[in-house]
C-alpha positions in Angstrom: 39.7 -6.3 0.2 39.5 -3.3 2.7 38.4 -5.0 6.4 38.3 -1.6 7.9 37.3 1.7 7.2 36.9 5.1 9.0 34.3 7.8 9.7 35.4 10.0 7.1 35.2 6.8 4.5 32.0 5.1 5.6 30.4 8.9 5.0 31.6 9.4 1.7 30.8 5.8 1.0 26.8 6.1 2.3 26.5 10.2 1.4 26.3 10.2 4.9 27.0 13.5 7.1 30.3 12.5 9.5 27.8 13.7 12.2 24.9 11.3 11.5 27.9 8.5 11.7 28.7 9.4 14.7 25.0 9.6 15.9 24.2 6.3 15.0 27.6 5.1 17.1 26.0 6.9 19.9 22.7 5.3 19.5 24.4 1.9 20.6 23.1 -0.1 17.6 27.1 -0.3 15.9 29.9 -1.8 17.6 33.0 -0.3 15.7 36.3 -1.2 16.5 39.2 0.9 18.0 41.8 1.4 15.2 45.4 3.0 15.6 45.6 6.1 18.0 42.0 5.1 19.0 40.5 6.1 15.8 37.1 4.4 15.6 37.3 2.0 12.6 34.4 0.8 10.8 33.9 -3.2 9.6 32.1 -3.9 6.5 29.4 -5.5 8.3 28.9 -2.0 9.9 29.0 -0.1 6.5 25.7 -2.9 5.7 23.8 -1.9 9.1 24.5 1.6 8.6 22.9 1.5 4.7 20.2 0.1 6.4 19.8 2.7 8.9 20.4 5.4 5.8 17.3 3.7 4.4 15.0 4.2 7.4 16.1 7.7 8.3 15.4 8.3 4.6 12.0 7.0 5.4 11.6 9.5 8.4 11.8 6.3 11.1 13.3 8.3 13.9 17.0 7.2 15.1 15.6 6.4 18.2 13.0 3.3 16.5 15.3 2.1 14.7 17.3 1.7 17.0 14.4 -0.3 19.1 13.9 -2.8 15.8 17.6 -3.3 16.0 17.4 -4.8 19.3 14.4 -6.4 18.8 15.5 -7.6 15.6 18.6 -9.2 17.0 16.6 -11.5 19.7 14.4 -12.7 16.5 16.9 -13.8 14.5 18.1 -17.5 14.6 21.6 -17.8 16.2 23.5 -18.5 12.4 21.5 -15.7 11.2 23.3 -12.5 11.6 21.2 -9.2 11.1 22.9 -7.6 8.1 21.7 -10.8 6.1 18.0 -9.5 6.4 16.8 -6.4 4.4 14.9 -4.2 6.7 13.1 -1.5 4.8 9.8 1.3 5.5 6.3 0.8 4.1 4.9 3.4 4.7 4.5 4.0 8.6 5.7 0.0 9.2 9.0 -1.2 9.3 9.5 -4.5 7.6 11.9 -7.1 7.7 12.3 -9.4 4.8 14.7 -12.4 5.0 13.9 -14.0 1.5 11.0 -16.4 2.5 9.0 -14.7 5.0 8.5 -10.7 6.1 7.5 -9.3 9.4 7.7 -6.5 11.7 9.9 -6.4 14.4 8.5 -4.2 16.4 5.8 -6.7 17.4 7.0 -9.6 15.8 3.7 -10.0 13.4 4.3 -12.1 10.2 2.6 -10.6 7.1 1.2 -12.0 4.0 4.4 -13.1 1.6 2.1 -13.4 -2.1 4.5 -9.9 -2.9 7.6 -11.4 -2.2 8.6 -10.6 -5.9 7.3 -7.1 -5.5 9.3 -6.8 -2.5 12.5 -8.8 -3.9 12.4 -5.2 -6.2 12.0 -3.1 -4.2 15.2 -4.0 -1.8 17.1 -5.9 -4.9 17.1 -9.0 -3.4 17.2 -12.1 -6.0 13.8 -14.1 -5.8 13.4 -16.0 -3.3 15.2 -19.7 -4.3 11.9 -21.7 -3.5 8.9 -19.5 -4.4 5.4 -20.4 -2.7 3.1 -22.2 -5.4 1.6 -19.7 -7.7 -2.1 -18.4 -7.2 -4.3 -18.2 -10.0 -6.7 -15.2 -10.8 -9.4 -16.7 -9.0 -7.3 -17.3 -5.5 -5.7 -13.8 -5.6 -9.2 -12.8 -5.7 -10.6 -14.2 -2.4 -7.7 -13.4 -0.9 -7.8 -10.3 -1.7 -11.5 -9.6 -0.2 -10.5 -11.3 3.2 -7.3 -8.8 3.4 -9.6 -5.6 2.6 -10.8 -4.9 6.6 -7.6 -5.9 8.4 -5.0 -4.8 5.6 -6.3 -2.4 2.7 -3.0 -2.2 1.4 -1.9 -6.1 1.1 -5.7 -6.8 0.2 -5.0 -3.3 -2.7 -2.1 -5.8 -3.8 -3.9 -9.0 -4.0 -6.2 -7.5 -6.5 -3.4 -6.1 -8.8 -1.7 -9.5 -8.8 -5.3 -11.0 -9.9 -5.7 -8.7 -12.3 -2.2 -9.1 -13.9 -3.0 -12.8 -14.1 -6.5 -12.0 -15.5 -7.6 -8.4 -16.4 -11.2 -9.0 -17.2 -12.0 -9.6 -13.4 -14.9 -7.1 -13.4 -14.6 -7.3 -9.5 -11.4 -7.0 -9.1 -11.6 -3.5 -11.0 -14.7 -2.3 -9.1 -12.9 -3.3 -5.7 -10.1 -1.9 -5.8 -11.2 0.9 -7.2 -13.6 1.3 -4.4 -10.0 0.6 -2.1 -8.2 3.3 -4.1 -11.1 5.7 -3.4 -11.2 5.6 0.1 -7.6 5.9 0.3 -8.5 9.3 -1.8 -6.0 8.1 -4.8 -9.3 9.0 -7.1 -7.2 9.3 -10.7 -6.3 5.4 -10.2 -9.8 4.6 -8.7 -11.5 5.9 -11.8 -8.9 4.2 -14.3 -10.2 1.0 -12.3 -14.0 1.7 -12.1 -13.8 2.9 -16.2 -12.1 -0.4 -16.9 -14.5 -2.7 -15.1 -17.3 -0.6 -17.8 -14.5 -1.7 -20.5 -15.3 -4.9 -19.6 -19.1 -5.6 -19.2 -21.5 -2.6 -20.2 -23.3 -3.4 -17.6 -21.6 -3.2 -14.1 -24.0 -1.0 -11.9 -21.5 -1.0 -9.5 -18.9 0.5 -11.5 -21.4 3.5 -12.7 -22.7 4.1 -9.5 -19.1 4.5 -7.8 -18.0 6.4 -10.8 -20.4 8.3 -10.2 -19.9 9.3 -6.5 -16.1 10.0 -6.9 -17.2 12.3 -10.1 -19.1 14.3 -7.7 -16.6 14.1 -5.0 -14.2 16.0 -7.8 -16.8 18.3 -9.0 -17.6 17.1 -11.8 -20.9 17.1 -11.7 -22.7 16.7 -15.2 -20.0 13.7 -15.8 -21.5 12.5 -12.5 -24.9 12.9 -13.5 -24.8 11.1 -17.0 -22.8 8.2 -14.8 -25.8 7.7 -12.2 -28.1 8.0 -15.2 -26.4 4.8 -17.3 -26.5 3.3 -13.4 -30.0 3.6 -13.9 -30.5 2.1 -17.5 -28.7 -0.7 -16.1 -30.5 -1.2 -12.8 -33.7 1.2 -13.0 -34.1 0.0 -8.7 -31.0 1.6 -7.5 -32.2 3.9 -4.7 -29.2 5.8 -3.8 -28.2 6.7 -7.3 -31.9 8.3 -7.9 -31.1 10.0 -4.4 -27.6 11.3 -5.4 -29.5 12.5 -8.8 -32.1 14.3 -6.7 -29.4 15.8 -4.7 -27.5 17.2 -7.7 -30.6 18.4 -9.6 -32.4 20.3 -6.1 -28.5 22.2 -5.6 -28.8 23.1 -9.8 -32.4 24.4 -9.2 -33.6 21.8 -11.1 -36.5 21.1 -9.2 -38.6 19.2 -11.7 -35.9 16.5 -11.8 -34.7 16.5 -8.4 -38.6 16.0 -7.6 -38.3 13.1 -10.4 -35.9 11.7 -9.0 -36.6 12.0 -4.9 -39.9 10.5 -5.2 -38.4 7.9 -7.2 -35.7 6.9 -4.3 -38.4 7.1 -1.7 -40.9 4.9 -3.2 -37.1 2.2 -3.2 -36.6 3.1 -0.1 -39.8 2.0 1.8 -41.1 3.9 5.1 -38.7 5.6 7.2 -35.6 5.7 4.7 -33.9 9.0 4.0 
C-alpha cells in the first residue's frame, strides 16, 4: 500500500483544486513530509484530515475555523486517540465532533445530546456505535423532547421524530413539532404534522387552531377559516380563534361575522383583553 502521495495525487484523490491543497498546508493544520528534491509528500493520515477539511469547506466553515477546531480538537483528544479517528462534520452553523459514543463541539468543548447517534452514524458512515445507550420508549422520547425545545429546537425537533417512529399516534408529538417546524418557517412539514395529529383524534383543538394560523400565514384564507371554525366545534371557548375569525371576516367585509365573532372573543377574554 502507497505510504506517500503528492499534491497533484491527494487533489485528484479528494477533487480538490492543487491550490486549496496547498492552502490548507499553509493554514498550519497538516504536517506533510519533505519527499525527494523537496517535493512535499502527503501521508495517508493527511489525505483523512484533508477529507475532513473538504467536508467543512463544503459546508461554508471558513479555512480559518477549521483550522481553530483542529487545534482545539487536538488538546481534547485523549493521548491514544489521534484526530483522524473522530468524524468531524457541519450541522448547520455548529461544527460537530463525533467519536462513536459521544458528540461535541470543539469550539467550546460542549457535549450534546447522543439519542441520534444512529442518525448521525449515517450521516458520516460510521458503523453503530459497538455499545448503544439503552433504548427510549415513545413515552421517554417524548419528555425529552419538551425539555430540549427552549435550549435546542433542533435536538428537541429530533426527539419527537424518534417518538413518533416508535409510536405514531402521539397526538402531542404531532402537534409539537409541528408547532417546532412552524416557527422554523418549514410550514409544508408543519401541516403534514398538525393534519396527522387530526388523523389521529377528531378532536385536537390544538391541531385546528395551529392549522389554522399557518393556513393564514400562507394565504389561504377560507381553508383557514373552515380550520378555526372545527377549532370551535371542538372547543366553542377558544378566544383567539374567534379573534383570528373576526380578523379574517372584518378584512373580507364581512362585518356581520367579524362582529359575531369579536364580541364573541371579548366576552372570553374578560376586561382589558385585546
Amino acid at each position: 500500500m502507497k505510504s506517500h502521495f503528492t499534491t497533484r495525487e491527494v487533489a485528484k484523490i479528494l477533487a480538490l483544486p492543487e491550490w486549496r491543497v496547498r492552502s490548507c498546508v499553509r493554514a498550519g493544520f497538516l504536517s506533510p513530509v519533505r519527499g525527494p528534491q523537496r517535493h512535499i509528500a502527503f501521508t495517508f493520515q493527511d489525505l483523512l484530515l484533508l477529507k475532513t477539511t473538504k467536508g467543512l469547506l463544503g459546508a461554508r466553515v471558513p479555512l480559518q475555523r477549521i483550522r481553530r477546531i483542529l487545534h482545539s480538537l487536538r488538546k481534547q483528544l485523549p493521548k491514544e486517540q489521534e484526530i483522524w479517528n473522530v468524524k468531524v462534520y457541519a450541522d448547520g452553523k455548529r461544527v460537530v465532533v463525533w467519536n462513536g459514543t459521544a458528540r461535541w463541539q470543539p469550539d467550546s468543548g460542549q457535549f450534546l445530546f447522543n439519542f441520534a447517534a444512529k442518525e448521525v452514524a449515517q450521516r458520516v458512515n460510521l458503523p453503530p456505535a459497538k455499545k448503544p445507550a439503552p433504548a427510549l420508549n415513545a413515552e421517554q422520547w417524548f419528555n425529552l423532547a419538551c425539555e430540549l425545545e427552549r435550549t435546542s429546537p433542533e435536538e428537541s425537533r429530533r426527539a419527537y421524530r424518534e417518538a413518533l417512529a416508535l409510536d405514531f399516534s402521539l397526538v402531542e408529538a404531532h402537534i409539537n413539532l409541528g408547532r417546532l417546524y412552524q416557527e422554523a418557517a418549514e410550514y409544508e412539514k408543519a401541516e403534514r404534522h398538525y393534519r396527522a395529529a387530526i388523523a389521529q383524534d377528531p378532536h385536537p383543538t390544538l391541531a385546528y387552531f395551529n392549522l389554522g394560523v399557518l393556513l393564514e400565514q400562507r394565504g389561504r384564507m377560507e381553508e383557514a377559516i373552515a380550520t378555526y371554525e372545527d377549532a370551535l366545534v371542538n372547543d366553542a371557548s377558544l378566544a383567539d380563534a374567534h379573534y383570528n375569525l373576526g380578523l379574517i371576516f372584518e378584512a373580507q367585509d364581512r362585518r356581520a361575522e367579524a362582529f359575531k365573532h369579536f364580541r364573541a372573543a371579548r366576552k372570553l377574554y374578560g376586561p382589558g383583553k385585546k
